[in-house]
C-alpha positions as CSV (number, residue, x, y, z in Angstrom):
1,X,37.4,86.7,6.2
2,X,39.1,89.8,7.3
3,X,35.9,91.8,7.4
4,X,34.3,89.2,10.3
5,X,37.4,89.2,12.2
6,X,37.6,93.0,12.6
7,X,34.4,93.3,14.3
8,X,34.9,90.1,16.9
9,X,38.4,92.6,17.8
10,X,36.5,95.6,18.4
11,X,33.0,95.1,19.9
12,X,31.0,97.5,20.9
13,X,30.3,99.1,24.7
14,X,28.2,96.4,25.9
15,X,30.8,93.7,25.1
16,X,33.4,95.6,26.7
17,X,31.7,95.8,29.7
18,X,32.2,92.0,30.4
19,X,35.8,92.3,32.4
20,X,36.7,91.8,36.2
21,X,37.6,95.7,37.0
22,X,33.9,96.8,35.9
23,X,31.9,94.0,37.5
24,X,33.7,95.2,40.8
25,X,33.0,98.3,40.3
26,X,29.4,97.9,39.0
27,X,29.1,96.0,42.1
28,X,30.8,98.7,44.3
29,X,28.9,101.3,42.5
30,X,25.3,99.8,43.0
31,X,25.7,98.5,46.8
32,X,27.1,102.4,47.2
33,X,23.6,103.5,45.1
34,X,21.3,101.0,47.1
35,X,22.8,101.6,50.5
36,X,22.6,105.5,49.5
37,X,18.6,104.7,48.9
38,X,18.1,102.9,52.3
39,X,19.8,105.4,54.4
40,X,17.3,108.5,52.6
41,X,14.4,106.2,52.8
42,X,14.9,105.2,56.8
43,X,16.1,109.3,57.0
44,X,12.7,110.0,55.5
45,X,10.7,107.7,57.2
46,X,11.7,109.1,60.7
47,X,11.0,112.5,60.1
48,X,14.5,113.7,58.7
49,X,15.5,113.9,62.4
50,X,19.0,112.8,61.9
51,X,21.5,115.4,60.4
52,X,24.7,114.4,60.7
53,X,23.4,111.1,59.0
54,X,24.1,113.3,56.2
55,X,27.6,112.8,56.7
56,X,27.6,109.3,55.6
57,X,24.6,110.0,52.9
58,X,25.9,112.7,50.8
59,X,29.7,112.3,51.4
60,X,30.6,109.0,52.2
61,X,28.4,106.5,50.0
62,X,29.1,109.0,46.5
63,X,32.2,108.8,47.1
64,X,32.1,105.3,46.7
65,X,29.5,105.2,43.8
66,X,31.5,107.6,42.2
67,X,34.5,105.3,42.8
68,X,32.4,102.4,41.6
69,X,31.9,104.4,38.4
70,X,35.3,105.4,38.2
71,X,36.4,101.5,38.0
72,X,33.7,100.4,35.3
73,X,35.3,103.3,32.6
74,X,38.8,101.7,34.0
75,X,37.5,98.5,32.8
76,X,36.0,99.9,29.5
77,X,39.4,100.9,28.6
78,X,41.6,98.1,29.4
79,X,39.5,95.7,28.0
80,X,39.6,97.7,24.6
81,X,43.0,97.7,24.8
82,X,43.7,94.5,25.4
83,X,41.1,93.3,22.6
84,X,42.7,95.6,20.2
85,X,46.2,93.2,20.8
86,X,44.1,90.4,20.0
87,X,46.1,88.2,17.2
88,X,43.7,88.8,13.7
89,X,40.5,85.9,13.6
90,X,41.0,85.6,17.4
91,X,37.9,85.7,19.4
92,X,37.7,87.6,23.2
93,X,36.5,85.4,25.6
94,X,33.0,86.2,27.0
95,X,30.8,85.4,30.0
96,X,28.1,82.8,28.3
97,X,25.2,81.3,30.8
98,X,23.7,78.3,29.2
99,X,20.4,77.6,32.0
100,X,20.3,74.3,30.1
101,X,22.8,73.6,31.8
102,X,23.3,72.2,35.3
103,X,26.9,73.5,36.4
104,X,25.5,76.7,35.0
105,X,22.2,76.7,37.0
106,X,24.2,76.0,40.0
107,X,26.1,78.8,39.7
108,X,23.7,81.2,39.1
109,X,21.5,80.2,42.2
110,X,24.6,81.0,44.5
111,X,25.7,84.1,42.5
112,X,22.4,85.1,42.9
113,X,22.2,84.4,47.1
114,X,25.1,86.0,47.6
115,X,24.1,89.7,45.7
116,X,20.4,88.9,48.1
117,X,22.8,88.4,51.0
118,X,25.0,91.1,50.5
119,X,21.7,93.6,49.9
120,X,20.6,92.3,52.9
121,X,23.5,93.0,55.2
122,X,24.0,96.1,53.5
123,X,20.2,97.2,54.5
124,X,20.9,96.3,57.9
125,X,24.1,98.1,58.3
126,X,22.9,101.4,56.8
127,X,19.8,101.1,59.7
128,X,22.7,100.4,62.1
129,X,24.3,103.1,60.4
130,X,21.6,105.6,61.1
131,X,21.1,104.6,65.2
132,X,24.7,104.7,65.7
133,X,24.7,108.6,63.8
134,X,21.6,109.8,66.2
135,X,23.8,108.8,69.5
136,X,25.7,111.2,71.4
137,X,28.7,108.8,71.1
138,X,29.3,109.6,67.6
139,X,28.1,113.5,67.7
140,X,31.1,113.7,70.5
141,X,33.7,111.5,69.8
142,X,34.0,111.1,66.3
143,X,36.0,114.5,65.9
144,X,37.5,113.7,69.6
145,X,39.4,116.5,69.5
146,X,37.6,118.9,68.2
147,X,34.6,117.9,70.2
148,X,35.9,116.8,73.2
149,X,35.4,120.2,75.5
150,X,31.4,119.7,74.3
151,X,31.3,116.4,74.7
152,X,32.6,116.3,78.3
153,X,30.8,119.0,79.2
154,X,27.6,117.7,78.1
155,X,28.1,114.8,80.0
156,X,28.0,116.4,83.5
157,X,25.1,118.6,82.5
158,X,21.6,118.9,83.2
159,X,20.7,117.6,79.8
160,X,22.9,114.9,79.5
161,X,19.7,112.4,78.6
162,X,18.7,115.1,75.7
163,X,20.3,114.4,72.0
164,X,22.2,116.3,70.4
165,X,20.4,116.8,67.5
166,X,17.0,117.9,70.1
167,X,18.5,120.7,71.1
168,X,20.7,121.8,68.1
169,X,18.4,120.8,65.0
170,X,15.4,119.7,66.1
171,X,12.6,118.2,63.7
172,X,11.5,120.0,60.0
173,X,12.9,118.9,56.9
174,X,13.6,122.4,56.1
175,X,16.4,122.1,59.2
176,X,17.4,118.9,58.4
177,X,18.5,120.4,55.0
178,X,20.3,123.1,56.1
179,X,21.9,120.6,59.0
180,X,23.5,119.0,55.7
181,X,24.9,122.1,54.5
182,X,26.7,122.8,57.9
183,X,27.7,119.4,58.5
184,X,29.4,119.1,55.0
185,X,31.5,121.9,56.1
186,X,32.3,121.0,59.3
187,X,33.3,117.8,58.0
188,X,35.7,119.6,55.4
189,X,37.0,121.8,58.2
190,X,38.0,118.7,60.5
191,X,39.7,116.6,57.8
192,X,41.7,119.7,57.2
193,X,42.1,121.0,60.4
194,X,40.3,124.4,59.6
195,X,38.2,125.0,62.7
196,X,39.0,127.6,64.9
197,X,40.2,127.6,68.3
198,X,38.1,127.6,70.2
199,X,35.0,126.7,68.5
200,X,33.1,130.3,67.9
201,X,29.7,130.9,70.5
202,X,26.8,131.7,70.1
203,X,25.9,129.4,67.0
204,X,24.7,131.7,64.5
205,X,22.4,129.9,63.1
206,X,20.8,127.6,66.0
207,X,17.5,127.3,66.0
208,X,15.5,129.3,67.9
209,X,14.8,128.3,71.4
210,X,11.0,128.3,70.7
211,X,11.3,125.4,68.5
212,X,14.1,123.5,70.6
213,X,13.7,124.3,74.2
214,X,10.2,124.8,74.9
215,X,9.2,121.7,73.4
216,X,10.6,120.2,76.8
217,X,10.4,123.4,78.7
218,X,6.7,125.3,79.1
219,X,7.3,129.2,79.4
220,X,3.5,129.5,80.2
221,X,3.7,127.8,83.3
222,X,6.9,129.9,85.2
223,X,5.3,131.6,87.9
224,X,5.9,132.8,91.0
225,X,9.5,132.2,92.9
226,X,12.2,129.8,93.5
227,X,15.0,129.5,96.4
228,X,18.7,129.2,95.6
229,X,21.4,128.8,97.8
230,X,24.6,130.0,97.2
231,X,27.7,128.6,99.1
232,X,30.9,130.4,99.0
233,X,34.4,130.2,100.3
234,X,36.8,132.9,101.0
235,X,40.3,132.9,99.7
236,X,41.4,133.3,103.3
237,X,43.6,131.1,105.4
238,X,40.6,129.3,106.5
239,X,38.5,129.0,103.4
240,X,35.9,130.4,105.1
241,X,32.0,129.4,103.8
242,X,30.0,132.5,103.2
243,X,26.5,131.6,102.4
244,X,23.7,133.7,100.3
245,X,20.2,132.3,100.2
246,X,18.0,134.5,97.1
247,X,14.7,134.0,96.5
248,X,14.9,134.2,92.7
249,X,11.8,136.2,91.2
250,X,11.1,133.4,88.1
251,X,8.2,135.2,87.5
252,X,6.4,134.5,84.1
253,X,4.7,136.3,80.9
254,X,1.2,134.4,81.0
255,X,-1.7,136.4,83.3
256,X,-3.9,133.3,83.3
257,X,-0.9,131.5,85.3
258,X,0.3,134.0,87.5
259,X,1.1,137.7,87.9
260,X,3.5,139.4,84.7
261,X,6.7,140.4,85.9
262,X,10.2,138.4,87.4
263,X,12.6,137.1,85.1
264,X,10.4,135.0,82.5
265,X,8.7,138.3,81.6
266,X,11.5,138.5,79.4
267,X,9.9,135.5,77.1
268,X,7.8,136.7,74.6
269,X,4.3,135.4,75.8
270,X,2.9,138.5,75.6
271,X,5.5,141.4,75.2
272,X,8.4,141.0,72.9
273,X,11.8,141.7,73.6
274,X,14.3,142.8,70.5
275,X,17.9,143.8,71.1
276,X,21.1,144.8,69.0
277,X,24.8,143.6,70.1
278,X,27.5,145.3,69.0
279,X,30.5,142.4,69.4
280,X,29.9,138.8,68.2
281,X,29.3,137.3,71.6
282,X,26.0,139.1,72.4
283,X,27.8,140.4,75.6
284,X,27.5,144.0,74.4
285,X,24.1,145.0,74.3
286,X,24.0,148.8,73.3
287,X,20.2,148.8,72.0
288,X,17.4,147.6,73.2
289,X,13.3,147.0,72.2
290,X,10.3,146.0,74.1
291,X,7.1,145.7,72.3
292,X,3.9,144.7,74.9
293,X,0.8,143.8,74.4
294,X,-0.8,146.3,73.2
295,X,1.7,146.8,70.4
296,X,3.1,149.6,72.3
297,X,7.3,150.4,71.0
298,X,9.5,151.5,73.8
299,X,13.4,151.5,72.7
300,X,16.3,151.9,75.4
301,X,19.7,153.1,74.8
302,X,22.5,153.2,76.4
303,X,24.3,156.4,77.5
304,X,27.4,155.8,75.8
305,X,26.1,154.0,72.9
306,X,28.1,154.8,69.4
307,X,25.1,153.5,67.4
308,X,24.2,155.7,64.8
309,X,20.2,155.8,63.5
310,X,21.5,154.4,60.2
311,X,23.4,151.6,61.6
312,X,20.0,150.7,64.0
313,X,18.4,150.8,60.9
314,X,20.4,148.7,59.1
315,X,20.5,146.5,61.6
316,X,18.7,143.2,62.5
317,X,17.5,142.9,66.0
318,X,17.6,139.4,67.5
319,X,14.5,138.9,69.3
320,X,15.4,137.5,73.2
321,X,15.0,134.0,73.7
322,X,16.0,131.7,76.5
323,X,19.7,131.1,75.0
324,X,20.4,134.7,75.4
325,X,20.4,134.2,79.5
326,X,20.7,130.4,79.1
327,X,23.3,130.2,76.8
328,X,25.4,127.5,78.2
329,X,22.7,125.0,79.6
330,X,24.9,121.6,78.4
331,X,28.3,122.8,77.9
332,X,29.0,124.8,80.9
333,X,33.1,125.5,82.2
334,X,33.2,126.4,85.3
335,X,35.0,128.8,86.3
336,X,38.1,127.8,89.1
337,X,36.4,129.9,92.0
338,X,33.0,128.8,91.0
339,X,34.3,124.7,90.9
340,X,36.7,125.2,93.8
341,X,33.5,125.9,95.5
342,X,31.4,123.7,94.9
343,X,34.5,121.6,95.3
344,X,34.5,122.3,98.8
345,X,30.5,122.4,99.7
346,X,30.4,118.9,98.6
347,X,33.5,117.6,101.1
348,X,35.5,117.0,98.0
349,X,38.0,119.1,99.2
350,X,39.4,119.4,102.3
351,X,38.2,123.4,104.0
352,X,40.8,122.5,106.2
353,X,43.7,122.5,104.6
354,X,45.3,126.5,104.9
355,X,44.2,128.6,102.0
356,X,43.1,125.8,100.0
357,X,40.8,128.0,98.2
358,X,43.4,130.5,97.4
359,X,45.6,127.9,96.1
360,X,43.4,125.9,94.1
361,X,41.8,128.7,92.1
362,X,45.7,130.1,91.7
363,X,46.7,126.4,90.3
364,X,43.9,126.0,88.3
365,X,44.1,129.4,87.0
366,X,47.6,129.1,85.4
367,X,48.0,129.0,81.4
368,X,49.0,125.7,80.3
369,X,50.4,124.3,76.7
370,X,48.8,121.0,76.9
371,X,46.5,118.9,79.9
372,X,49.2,116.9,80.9
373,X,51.3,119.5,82.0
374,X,48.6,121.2,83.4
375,X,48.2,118.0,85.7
376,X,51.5,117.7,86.4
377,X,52.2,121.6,87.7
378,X,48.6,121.4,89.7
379,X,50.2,117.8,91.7
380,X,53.5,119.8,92.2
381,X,51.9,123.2,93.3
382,X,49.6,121.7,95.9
383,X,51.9,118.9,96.7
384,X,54.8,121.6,97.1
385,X,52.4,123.9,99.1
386,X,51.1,121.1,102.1
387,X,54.6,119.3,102.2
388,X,54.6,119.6,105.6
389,X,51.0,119.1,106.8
390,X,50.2,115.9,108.7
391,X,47.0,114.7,106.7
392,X,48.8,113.9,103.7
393,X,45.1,111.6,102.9
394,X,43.4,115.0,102.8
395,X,46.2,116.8,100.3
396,X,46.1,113.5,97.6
397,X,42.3,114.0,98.0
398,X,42.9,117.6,97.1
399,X,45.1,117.5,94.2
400,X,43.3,114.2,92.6
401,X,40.1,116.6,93.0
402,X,41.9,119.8,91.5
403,X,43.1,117.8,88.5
404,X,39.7,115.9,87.9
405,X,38.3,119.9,88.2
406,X,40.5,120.7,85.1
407,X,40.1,117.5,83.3
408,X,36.2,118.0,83.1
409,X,36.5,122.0,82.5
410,X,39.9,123.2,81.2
411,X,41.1,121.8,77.3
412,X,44.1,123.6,76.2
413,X,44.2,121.9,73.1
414,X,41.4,123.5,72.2
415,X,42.1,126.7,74.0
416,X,38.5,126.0,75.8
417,X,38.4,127.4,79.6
418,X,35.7,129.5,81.2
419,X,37.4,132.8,79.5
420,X,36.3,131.2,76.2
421,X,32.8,131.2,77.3
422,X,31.1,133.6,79.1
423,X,28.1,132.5,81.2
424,X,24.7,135.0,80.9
425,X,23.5,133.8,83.9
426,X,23.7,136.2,86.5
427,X,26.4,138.5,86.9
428,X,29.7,138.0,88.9
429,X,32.0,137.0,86.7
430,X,30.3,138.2,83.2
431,X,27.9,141.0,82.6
432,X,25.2,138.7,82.3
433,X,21.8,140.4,83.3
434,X,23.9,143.6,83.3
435,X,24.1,143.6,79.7
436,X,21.1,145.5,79.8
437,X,20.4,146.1,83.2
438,X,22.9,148.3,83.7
439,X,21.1,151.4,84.8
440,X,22.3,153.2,82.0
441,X,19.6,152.1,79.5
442,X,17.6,154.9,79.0
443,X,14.3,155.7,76.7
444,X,13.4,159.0,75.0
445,X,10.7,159.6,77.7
446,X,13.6,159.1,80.5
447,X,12.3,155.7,81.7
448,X,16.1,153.0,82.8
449,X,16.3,149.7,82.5
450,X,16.5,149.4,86.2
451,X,19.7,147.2,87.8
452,X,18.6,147.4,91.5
453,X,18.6,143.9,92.8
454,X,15.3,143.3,93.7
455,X,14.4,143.4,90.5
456,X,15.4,139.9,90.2
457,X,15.9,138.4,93.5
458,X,16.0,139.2,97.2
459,X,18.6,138.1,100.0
460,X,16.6,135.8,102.5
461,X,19.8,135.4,104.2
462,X,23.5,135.5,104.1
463,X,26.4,135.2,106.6
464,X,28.9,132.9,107.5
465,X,28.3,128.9,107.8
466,X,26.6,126.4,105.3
467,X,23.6,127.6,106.4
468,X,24.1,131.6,107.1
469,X,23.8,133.6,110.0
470,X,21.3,136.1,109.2
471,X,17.9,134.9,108.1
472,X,14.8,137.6,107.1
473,X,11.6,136.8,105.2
474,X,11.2,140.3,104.2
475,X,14.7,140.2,102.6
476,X,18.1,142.0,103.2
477,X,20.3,144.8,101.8
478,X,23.4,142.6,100.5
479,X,26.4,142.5,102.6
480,X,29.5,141.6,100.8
481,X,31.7,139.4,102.7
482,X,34.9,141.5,102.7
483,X,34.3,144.8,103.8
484,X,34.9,147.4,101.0
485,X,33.0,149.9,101.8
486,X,30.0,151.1,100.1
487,X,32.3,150.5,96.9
488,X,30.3,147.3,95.9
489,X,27.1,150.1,95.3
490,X,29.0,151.7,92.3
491,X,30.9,149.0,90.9
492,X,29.6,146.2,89.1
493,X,30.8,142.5,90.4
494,X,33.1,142.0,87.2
495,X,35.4,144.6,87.9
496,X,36.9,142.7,90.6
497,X,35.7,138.9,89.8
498,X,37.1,137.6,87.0
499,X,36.5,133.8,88.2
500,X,40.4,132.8,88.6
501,X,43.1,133.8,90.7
């Protein structure tokens, strides 16, 4: 008698697996497992496009299979405990299904449409799952803070109808894998507030714009030329609109489109342009390659390079794409002289308020700890500044616009402003095109990088007034709006714009 009773105390694995703590977590584990499956199968299915769905597949649903797991060995080992304190000839009660019989049949049919109706709504919430992980919503606003200067930034820029994931990833499974790699990390670095202030640019490893951008945007087809207009104000007491129309040379790299030359010769359509930077944000450009179509090697240096040959060897040249001049195309700061600006073109702004130019750019220019004192000292500057002008319409309209001008460009928080970021394209307030077109790029055979400016553009007019006062087809000798002399010849614009007060 002793001999039977023994083994009904200590059963073996499979008996011990009939408790409440491992059916939940068998259950836990397996809806963790199967939702897991459907989130890599709809991933799959759509081309892994989607990497931050990642996120949720290799991070969030283990976790919960492993948890699931984690509770059936919990199970396991109370239930052997608490058999083994079973009085002697005692028998554990166990789960018994008798189809015979009709209370049991019963219970099995529901049992069995709730697991198909918990499947089901599991399935449907990992697709839901998936949509909401390909919006822009969750790419921005899930790390709000983090995100946020990208996010609102991307929201008043040209591609503010273009995914995230276009631009940044793109299609291939063999980017979708590395997508998972970065976005475990970053997902590390926001739970334990490890990201850097602000976040670090250019992305190392984006894509390269031949993959991204030129799936929207055809580099063949850029020929010929393009007008801009340019509308500036002086930070004189009137504010006074200086205008510069340019008749940008967009050029283009395809001769069955249009003549070789202008700006978009620099795509590599048919010549191939290499460089080496020297700092982490590309903005020192000491070395440079052009290869053309003939396979013809020309290299430029620049005067007071400290490259040595063995550190150009070592190097790796980054070939030029359309991020190195276009490097902020959807999260752009403006700069406060650059918004005030546009600010004012646009009637935003009052021109006639005194020195509202001068004293928005100084406002917005200030170091702040935190936005909200940032909006509080711009009210009280501007407000303190026009306290006794009669249009007091025209000065709320002028700080509500200064502070909106912050709010959609400045982030303390994150230490994000314009100085964070420079801007490539052209080359007032950054080196930009002067990077390389410096005029101190030289070859071995005593050819330059030229950095006259009808390289790029001519002046069609400039002057005074929204539309400017001197207007020439054949284009003009630039005229800078404050007389200093011939000094503008000699010194590049950066030296004296820096974008703030």
């Amino acid at each position: 008698m002793n001999g039977p009773a023994r083994s009904h105390v200590s059963p073996g694995p499979r008996r011990l697996i009939h408790n409440t703590i491992s059916t939940v977590g068998i259950i836990l584990a397996a809806s963790s497992f199967f939702a897991a499956l459907t989130l890599i199968a709809i991933d799959a299915a759509r081309g892994f496009a989607n990497p931050y769905l990642g996120i949720l597949t290799y991070l969030v649903a283990p976790v919960f299979l492993v948890g699931g797991l984690a509770l059936v060995v919990l199970g396991l080992l109370v239930e052997r405990r608490r058999r083994r304190r079973l009085a002697p000839g005692e028998v554990p009660k166990h789960l018994r299904i008798d189809f015979g019989n009709p209370r049991h049949q019963m219970a099995f049919a529901i049992w069995s449409m709730v697991v198909f109706a918990f499947l089901l709504v599991t399935a449907i919430g990992s697709y839901r799952t998936y949509n909401f992980t390909e919006s822009v919503t969750f790419c921005g606003r899930t790390c709000h803070t983090v995100m946020k200067p990208e996010y609102t930034a991307y929201g008043l820029s040209p591609h503010a109808r273009v995914a995230c994931v276009q631009c940044h990833i793109g299609p291939g499974a063999d980017w979708f894998v590395r997508s998972k790699l970065s976005g475990t990390y970053q997902v590390y670095a926001t739970l334990f507030h490890k990201y850097p202030k602000p976040i670090p640019a250019p992305v190392k490893n984006l894509r390269p714009a031949q993959q991204t951008c030129e799936q929207c945007h055809w580099p063949g087809a850029f020929y010929g030329n393009a007008e801009r207009i340019e509308q500036h104000y002086l930070e004189d007491e009137a504010s006074t609109a200086w205008t510069i129309r340019l008749l940008l040379k967009i050029g283009g790299g395809d001769p069955v489109r249009g003549r070789v030359g202008g700006i978009h010769w620099h795509m590599n359509i048919a010549d191939k342009v290499e460089y080496i930077a020297t700092d982490s944000a590309r903005q020192v450009i000491p070395w440079v390659r052009i290869t053309d179509r003939a396979g013809k090697t020309t290299i430029y240096q620049s005067e007071g390079s400290t490259l040595t040959p063995a550190q150009v060897d070592s190097a790796q040249p980054r070939v030029m794409d359309c991020i190195d001049c276009h490097n902020r195309p959807s999260h752009d700061y403006l700069a406060p002289t650059t918004a005030v600006n546009l600010s004012l073109s646009t009637g935003r702004m009052s021109a006639a308020l005194p020195s509202i130019k001068q004293r928005a750019v100084a406002a917005l220019s200030a170091q702040y700890p935190s936005t909200e004192v940032a909006l509080r000292a711009i009210a009280d500057s501007l407000r303190g500044a026009y306290h006794d002008v009669a249009d007091s319409a025209a000065v709320d309209q002028a700080i509500a616009e200064a502070q909106q001008v912050y709010l959609e460009n400045f982030f303390p928080e994150m230490d994000v402003s314009w100085r964070a970021y420079p801007d490539n394209i052209g080359h007032m307030i950054f080196p930009g095109c002067f990077r390389c077109h410096d005029g101190e790029h030289r070859s071995s055979d005593g050819r330059v990088v030229s950095h006259a400016c009808a390289v790029c553009h001519i002046i069609i007019g400039q002057g005074i007034g929204p539309e400017s006062e001197t207007i020439s087809p054949q284009g003009l000798e630039f005229r800078h709006p404050v007389d200093i002399g011939g000094a503008w010849t000699e010194m590049a614009c950066t030296e004296c714009h820096s974008g703030g007060g």
